[in-house]
N, C-alpha and C positions, 0 to 999 in steps of 0.2 A: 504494500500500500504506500502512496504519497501525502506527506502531511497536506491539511487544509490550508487553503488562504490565509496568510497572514502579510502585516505590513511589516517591514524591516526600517528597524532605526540602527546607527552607527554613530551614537555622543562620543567627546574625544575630551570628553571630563565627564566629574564625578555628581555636579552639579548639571548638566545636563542631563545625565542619564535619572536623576532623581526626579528630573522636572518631569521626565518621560513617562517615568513610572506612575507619577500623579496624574498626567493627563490619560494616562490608558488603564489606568487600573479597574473604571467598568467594563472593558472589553478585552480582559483576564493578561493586559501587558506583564509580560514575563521579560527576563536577564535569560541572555545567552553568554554561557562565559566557555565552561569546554566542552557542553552538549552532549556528554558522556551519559549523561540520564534521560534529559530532557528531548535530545534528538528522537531516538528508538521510541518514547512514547508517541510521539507525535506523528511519527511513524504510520503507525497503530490507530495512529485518531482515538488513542486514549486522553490525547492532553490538542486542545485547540485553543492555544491564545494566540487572539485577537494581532496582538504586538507583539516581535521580539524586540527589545533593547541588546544589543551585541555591544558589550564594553571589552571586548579584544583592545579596541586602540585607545582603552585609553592609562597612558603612561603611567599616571601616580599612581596605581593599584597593582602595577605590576612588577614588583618589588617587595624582598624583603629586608628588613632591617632590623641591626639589634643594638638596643638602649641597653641603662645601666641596669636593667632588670629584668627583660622580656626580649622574645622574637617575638616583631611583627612581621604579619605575614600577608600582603595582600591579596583583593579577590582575582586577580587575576596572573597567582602565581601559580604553577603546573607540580600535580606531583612529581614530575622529571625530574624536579629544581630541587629534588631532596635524595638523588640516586648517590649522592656527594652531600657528607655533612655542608650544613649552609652554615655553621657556628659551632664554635669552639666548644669542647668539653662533653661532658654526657647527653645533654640534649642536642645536640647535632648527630652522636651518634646513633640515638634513639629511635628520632627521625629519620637516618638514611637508614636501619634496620626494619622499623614497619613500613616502609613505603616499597619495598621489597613485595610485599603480599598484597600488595590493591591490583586485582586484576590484574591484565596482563602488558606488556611494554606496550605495545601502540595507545592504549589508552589511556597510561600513564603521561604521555607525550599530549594529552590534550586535555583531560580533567584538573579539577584544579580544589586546590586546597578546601578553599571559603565553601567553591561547590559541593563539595561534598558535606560541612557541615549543613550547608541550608536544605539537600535534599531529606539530608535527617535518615538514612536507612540504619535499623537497627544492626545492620553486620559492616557496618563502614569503619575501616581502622584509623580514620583523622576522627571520626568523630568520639570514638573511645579515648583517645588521645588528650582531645581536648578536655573531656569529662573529667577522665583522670588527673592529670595533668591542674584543673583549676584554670581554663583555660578561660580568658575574657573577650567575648564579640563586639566589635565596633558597628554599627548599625548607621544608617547617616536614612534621612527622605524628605520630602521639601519643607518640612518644616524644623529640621534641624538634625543631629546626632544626639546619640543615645547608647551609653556599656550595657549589656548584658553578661552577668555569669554565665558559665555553661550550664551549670547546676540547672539553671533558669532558663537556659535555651532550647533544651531538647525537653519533647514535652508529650511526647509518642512516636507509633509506626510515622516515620516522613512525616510529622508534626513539630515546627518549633514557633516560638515566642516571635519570629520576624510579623509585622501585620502589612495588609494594603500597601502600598507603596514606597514599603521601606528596601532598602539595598544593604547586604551584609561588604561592605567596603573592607574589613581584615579582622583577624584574629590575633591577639597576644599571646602566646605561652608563656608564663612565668617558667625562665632560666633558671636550671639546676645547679647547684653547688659543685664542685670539682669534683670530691667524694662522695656524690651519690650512685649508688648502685640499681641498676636498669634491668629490667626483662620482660619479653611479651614475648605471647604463644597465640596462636590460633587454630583450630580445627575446619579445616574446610576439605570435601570429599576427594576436588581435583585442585589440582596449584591453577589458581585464578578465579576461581569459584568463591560466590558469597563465603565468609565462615558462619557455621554452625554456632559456635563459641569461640571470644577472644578473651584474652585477659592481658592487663599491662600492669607493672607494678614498677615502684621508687620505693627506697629508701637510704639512710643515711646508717652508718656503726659508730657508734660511740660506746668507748668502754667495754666493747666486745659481745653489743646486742644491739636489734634496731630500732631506729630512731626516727620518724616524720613518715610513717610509715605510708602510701598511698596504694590501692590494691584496686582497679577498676575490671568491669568484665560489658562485653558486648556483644552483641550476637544472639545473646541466650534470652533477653528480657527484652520489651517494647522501646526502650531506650537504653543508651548505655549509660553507667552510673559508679562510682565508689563505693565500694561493700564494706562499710562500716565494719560491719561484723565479725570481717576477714581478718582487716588492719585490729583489729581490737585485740584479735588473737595474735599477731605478730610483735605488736608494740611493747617494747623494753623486753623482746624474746632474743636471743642467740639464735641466729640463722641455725636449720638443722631441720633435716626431713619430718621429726616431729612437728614441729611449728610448724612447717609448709603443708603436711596435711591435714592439720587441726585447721588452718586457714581455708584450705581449700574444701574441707568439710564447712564451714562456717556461709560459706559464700555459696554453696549448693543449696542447703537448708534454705538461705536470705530469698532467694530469686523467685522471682514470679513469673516461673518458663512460657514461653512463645512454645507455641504446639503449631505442626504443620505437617507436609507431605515428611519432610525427611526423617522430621524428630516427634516424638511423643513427649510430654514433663518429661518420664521418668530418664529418656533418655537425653537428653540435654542438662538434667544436675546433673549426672555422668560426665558428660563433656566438658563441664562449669570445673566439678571438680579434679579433671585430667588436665585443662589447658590453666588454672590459678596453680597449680601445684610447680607446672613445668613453667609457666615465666618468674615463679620464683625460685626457683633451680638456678635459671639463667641469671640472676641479679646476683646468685649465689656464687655463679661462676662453675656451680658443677655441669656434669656434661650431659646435655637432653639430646633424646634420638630425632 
């Protein structure tokens, strides 16, 4: 099939494409950035808006930069742009380690960061990322800008806090400590296939146990989120496969599994707690298959 009619705009700022967005928002104006989602529906004539707004050209969003405390990351940077740490230390690593698993390279070359938090899919690993992570959304639409936490962003299946005519212009990561310790897993059937379950964790050692602990899972529940539950059991513990499966038990019980073709509940806390177990293995530095 062929998508429907639609008009194409091409703003070459960030203020224009807002104005855009305002004026087509009753005739369902949408952002085109790397049409990695959005194309294939439209496809399908599951998705006919009205407007696309294409902000490929415009300059200031395509770029990332890092202050004394954050990467920022704009909407119109490519997962490609992270096949190579883009920043020093653990979180550059981190980053070029999950951008490994999105799909497969040509797509990689066109999707884009911000895009993928705004489509909001429950198995997307920027958007666990950011969850975990305490990741802050930059929002701008014509009547001005506006932070969102993540906490606050993701808010179901491809549901988030963006409204009518707002534009997600970039993302912050709060920059890791030189000594923090990193690891994600995921479970997905074929390499580039949705995952099933993901999990990402941080923390810090001090005194010979961990410290700031953060333990996030996605894939397995409507949004992705930090498992309280998990970190509770890790926090002022000595890294050690006891802990890492008392956590990864912790975070299976928490979940309120997504049921579907692949998985049932009961199989998916399975998953929850095989893939929490093994990215804390990795942060651990032991060796997962």
């Amino acid at each position: 099939m062929k998508p429907a009619s639609f008009v194409y705009h091409a703003p070459k700022t960030v203020d224009e494409a807002v104005a855009l967005l305002a004026e087509t928002a009753a005739d369902d104006g949408r952002i085109l950035a790397g049409g990695q989602s959005l194309v294939p529906t439209m496809a399908f004539r599951m998705a006919r808006p009205g407007h696309l707004v294409d902000i490929n050209g415009i300059a200031e969003i395509a770029k990332i930069e890092t202050t004394a405390d954050a990467l920022v990351i704009g909407a119109g940077v490519r997962h490609a742009a992270f096949h190579q740490p883009v920043t020093k230390g653990p979180l550059g690593k981190l980053l070029a380690f999950v951008v490994r698993h999105i799909a497969h390279y040509p797509i990689r070359q066109r999707g884009t960061f911000c895009g993928s938090l705004a489509h909001a899919d429950p198995s997307s690993e920027w958007c666990l990322t950011a969850a975990t992570l305490g990741a802050t959304m930059v929002v701008r639409n014509a009547d001005g800008s506006r932070e969102i936490a993540a906490e606050d962003f993701f808010q179901g299946i491809m549901t988030t806090a963006l409204e009518e005519g707002d534009m997600l212009v970039a993302a912050r990561l709060p920059l890791l400590s030189a000594d923090t310790h990193h690891g994600f897993y995921e479970f997905s059937r074929r390499a580039g296939d949705y995952a099933m379950a993901a999990a990402l964790t941080t923390y810090r050692i001090e005194n010979g146990v961990m410290t700031g602990v953060r333990l996030g899972l996605g894939g397995a529940e409507a949004s992705p989120r930090r498992m309280a539950e998990a970190e509770a059991e890790l926090e002022g513990k000595a890294p050690s496969d006891k802990a890492f499966r008392a956590a990864a038990e912790a975070a299976a019980e928490a979940i309120d599994p997504l049921e579907d073709l692949q998985a049932d509940a009961a199989f998916r806390r399975d998953l929850v707690r095989a893939v929490a177990r093994r990215a804390l293995e990795r942060a651990s530095g032991a060796k997962v298959a």
